[in-house]
N, C-alpha and C positions, 0 to 999 in steps of 0.2 A: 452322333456323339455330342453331351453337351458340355460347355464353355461354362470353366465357374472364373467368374469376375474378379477379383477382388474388388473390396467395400473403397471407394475412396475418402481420402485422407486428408478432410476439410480443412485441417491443421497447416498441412502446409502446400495447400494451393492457394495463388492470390484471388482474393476477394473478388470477383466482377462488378463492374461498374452500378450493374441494376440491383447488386446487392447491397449498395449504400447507400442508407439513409439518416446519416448522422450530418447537422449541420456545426456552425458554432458553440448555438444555442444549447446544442443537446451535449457536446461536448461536458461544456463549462458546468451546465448542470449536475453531466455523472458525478464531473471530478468536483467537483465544490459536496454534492452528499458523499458521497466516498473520502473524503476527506475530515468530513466532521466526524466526531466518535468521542464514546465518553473512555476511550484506551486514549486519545489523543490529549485529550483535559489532562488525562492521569500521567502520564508522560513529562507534560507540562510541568503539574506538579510535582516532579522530580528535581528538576532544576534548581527549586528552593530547598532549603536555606544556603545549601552551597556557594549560588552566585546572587549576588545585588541585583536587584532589580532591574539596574539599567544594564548589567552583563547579559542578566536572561531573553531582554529584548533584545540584545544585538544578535543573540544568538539563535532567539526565534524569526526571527526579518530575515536576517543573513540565511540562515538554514534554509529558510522557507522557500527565498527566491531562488536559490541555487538546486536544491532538489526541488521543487516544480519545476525549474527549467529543464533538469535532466527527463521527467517524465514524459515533459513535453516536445523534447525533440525526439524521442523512442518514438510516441506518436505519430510525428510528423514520418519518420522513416517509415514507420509501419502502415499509414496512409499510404505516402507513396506509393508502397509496393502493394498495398492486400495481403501481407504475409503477418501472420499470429506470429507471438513471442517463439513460439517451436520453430519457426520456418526462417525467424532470423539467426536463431543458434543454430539450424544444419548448414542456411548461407556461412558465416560465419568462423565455426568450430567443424563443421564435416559431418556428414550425416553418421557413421556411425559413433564418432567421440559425443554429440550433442545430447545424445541419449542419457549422459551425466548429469549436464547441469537440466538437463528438464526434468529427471530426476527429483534430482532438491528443490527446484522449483513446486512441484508435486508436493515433496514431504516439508517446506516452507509454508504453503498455500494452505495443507490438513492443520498444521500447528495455529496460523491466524485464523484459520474458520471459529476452530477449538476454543480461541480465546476470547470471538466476539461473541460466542455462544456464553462463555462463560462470562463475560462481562455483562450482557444481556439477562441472563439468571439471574448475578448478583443482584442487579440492577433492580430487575422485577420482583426480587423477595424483600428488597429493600421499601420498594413504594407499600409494596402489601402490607411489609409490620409498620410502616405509619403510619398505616389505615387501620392499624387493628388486628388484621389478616396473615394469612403466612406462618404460623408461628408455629405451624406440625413440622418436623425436619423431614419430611418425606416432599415437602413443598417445594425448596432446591431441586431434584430427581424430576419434577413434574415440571415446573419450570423450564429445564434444558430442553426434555423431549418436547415442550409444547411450542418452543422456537426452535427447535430442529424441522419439526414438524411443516412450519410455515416456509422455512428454506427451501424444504422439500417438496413443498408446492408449488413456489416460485418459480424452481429448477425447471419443473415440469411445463413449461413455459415460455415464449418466448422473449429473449435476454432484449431484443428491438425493441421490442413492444412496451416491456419493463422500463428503459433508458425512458422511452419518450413518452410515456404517457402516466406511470405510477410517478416515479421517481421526479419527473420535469414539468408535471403539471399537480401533481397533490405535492408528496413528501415535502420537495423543496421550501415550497411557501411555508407552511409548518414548522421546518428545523429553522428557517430563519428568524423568524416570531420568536419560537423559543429560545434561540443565541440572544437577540437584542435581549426578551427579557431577563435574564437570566447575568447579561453586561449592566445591563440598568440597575439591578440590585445587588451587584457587589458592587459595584464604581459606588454606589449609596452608601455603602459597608466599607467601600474604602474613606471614602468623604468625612464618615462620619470620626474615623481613626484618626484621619489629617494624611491628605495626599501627598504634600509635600514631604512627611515624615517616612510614607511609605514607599518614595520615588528615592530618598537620599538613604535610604536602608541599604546598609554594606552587607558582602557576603560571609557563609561561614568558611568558609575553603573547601578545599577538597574535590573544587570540579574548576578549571580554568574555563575558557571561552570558547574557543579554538575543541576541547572534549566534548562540552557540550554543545558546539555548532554538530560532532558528528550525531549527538542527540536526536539532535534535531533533526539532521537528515536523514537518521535511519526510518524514518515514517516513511518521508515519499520514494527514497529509496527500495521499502518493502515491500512499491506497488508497482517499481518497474517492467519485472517478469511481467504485468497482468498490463500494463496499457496497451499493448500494442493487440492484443485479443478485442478489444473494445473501439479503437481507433481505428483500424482497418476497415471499420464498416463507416467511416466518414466519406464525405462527397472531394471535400481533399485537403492536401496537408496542411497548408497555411492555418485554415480553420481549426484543426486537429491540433495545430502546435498550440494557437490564441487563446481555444476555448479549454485546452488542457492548464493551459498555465494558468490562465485568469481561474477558473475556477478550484484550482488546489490550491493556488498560493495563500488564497484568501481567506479558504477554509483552515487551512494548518495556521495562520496566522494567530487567526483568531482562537480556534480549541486550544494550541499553546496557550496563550495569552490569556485566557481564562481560566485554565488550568495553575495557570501564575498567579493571576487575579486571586484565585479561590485558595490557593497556599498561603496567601498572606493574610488576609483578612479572618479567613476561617482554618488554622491550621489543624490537619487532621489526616489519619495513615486511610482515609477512607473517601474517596471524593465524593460516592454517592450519598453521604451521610451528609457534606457539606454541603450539597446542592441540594437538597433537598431542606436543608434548612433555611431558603430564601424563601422568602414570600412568594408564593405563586410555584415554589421549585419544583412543587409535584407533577404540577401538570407539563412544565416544560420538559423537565429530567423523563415522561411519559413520551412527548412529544420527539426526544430526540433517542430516547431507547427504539422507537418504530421506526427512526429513520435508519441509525445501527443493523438493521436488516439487510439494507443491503450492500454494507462491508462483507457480510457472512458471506451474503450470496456471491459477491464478486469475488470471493475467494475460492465458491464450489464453482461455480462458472469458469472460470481461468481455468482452476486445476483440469475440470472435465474437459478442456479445449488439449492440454499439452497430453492429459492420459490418451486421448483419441489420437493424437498424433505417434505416441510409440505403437498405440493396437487400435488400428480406425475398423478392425471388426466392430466395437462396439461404437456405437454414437455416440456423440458428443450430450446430449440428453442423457442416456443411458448413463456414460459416465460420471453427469454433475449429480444422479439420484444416488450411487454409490457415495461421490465424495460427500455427497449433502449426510449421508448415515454416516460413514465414518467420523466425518467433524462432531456430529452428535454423541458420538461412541466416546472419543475423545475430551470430548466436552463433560462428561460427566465423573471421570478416571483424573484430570489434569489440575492441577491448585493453581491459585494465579499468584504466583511468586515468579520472584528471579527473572522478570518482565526487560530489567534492562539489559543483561549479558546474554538473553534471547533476543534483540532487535540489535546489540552490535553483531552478535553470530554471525548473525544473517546479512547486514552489510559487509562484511568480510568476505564472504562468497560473493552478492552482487553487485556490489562497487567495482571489483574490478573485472568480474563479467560481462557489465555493460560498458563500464571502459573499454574494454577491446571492442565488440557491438559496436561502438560510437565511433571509432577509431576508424576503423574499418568502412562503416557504414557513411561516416561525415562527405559534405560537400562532394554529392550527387554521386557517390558510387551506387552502383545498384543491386541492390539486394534479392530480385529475381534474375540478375543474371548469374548472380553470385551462390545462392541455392541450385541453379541450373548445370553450373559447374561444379559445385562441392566433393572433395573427394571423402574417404573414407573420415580422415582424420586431417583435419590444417595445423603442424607440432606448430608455428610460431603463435597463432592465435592461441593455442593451450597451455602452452610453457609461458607467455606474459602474462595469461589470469594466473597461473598457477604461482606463481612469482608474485604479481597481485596481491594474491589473499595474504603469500610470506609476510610482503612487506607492509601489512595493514597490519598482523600480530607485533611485527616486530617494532612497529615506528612509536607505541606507548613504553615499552620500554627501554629504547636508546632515544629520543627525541618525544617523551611526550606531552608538553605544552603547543605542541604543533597538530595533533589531529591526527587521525588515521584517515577520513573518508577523501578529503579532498589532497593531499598529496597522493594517496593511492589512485585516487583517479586519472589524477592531471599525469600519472606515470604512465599511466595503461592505455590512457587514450592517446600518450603522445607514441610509445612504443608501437602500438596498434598501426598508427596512420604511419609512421616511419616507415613501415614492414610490408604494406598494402602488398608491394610486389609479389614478397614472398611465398604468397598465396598459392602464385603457380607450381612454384618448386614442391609444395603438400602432397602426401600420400592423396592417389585418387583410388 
């Protein structure tokens, strides 16, 4: 008589030791390219004219350091354990309620593919008609598929191999060249306006500090769900936490800050129109559209890691070559509008899903024993995110000079760690 196996379920087993070859270096690397994006500039330049100059800096610093930091302690726990972002939501939330939020995680991860595809199009039809080129409308269409395309190759791939040797040894060097140049000639463009004039520039209204700090955070926010799929292959946490934070803080930093840079100087509803009117902009706006690559990819890569954990019949390969076609599919169906009540969305849902995470997970609980005990459903972990998300809709319209991301967190993660206990009492 024969014995059929089932497939197992890479998603949420931890990591072993000989399967880790991330050090600091490689960390900081991921997360410094993963963090630059010409969505990230674009962002940036949202901020203006609403807030002063010196408002939009305090609230790219502030945001920056505080969401890097949240990334980077997921990391860290996800180090720790060897457990993917699936494997902390069944510790967590219970193996069968988690199947929700990796859910949306799923249909979060398809929507940012969609959009750095279509940032990536724009992008590339944009260099072409300054070249001359481009200018059949059938060129968009080809565009998409011809970076889907490359996704899709990627995928088929190994995601190690990618981190340390594409991305940590070419890309990086590259996108940084193109940041400085690209800093160098609008700081020129600012100079030439009058700095001072542009440093004491007041805002229009319409956006306090404390709003757009959640701006701000809704980036590295976005990327929560997906660190701990990438972190888990590190040697350990310490390193996981340093080279996470150092290298996102730095990147949002700066894409913000350019993104501001390039609203003042050259105001326009179009950033790639304005970078590329710098001297040299072509080649850089070129330089950092091919690092943009692999945002995409880290979003078919995660996705493909959490889909294999609901149905580990199929691989995790298999899986990222679906998600890499459907973000293409999407990508060519999707407009890029409505960009910023699509990134609070979605902090709504994972602000305070990682709050509890964090809550739970903080000062040395352990998240393989805690997956090893998980029962069906844990109602206190569910009913605080759920409560969570209420109170993130609800704090802009009774309290909104205060922010929705970080009172919702500091509620969730404090409710979280209160409750630890209550874990036991859960449906098993």
């Amino acid at each position: 008589m024969n014995t059929v196996t089932s497939p197992a379920n890479e998603a949420l087993t931890p990591l072993g030791a000989q399967q880790r070859a991330f050090g600091l270096r490689d960390h900081a690397s991921l997360w410094f390219s993963l963090g630059v994006g010409l969505l990230v500039m674009q962002v940036g330049a949202y901020l203006m004219p609403a807030l002063s100059t010196r408002e939009a800096l305090i609230a790219i610093v502030g945001g920056s350091i505080i969401g890097a930091a949240l990334l980077a302690w997921v990391a860290k726990i996800s180090c720790d354990s060897g457990l993917a972002s699936a494997g902390l939501m069944h510790a967590v939330y219970g193996r069968r309620f988690a199947g929700l939020p990796i859910v949306l995680n799923i249909v979060q991860l398809l929507g940012w593919g969609a959009f750095e595809l279509v940032v990536m199009r724009d992008a590339t039809v944009a260099i072409g008609r300054q070249s001359g080129a481009m200018v059949a409308p059938w060129w968009p269409v080809l565009a998409t598929l011809g970076w889907g395309a490359i996704v899709l190759l990627l995928i088929s791939g190994s995601m190690v191999q990618l981190v340390r040797r594409l991305i940590a040894r070419i890309a990086l060097p590259l996108v940084v060249l193109s940041l400085l140049w690209l800093s160098w000639q609008f700081l020129a463009l600012a100079q030439q306006q009058g700095l001072g004039q542009l440093w004491s520039r007041g805002g229009e209204g319409g956006m306090g500090v404390l709003p757009a700090l959640d701006l701000v955070i809704a980036m590295p926010i976005s990327w929560l769900p997906l660190v701990a799929d990438y972190a888990r292959h590190g040697h350990d946490g310490r390193g996981a936490f340093k080279g996470t934070w150092l290298g996102y803080v730095v990147a949002n930093i700066w894409c913000y800050g350019l993104g501001v840079l390039v609203a003042l100087v050259l105001p326009s509803e179009n950033l790639v129109t304005a970078l590329l009117l710098a001297q040299g902009g072509l080649i850089a706006l070129s330089l950092i559209l091919i690092d943009e690559i692999d945002n995409a990819y880290g979003d078919a890569y995660s996705g493909s890691v959490s889909a294999h954990s609901l149905l580990p019949r199929w691989s995790i390969r298999r899986w990222g070559v679906v998600m890499a076609l459907a973000c293409t599919a999407l990508a060519l169906a999707l407009p890029m509008h409505s960009l910023e009540p699509f990134l609070l969305l979605l902090s709504s849902v994972f602000v305070p899903l990682f709050g509890v995470i964090l809550g739970r997970l903080a000062f040395g609980a352990s998240a393989r024993k805690l997956l090893a005990e998980a029962g069906s459903i844990h109602w206190s972990a569910t009913l605080i995110w759920l409560a969570g998300i209420a109170c993130y809709h609800l704090l802009p319209r009774l309290a909104p000079a205060l922010g929705s991301a970080l009172p919702t967190l500091a509620l969730c993660f404090v409710l979280a760690w209160l409750t630890r206990s209550a874990t036991a009492g859960d449906v098993k």
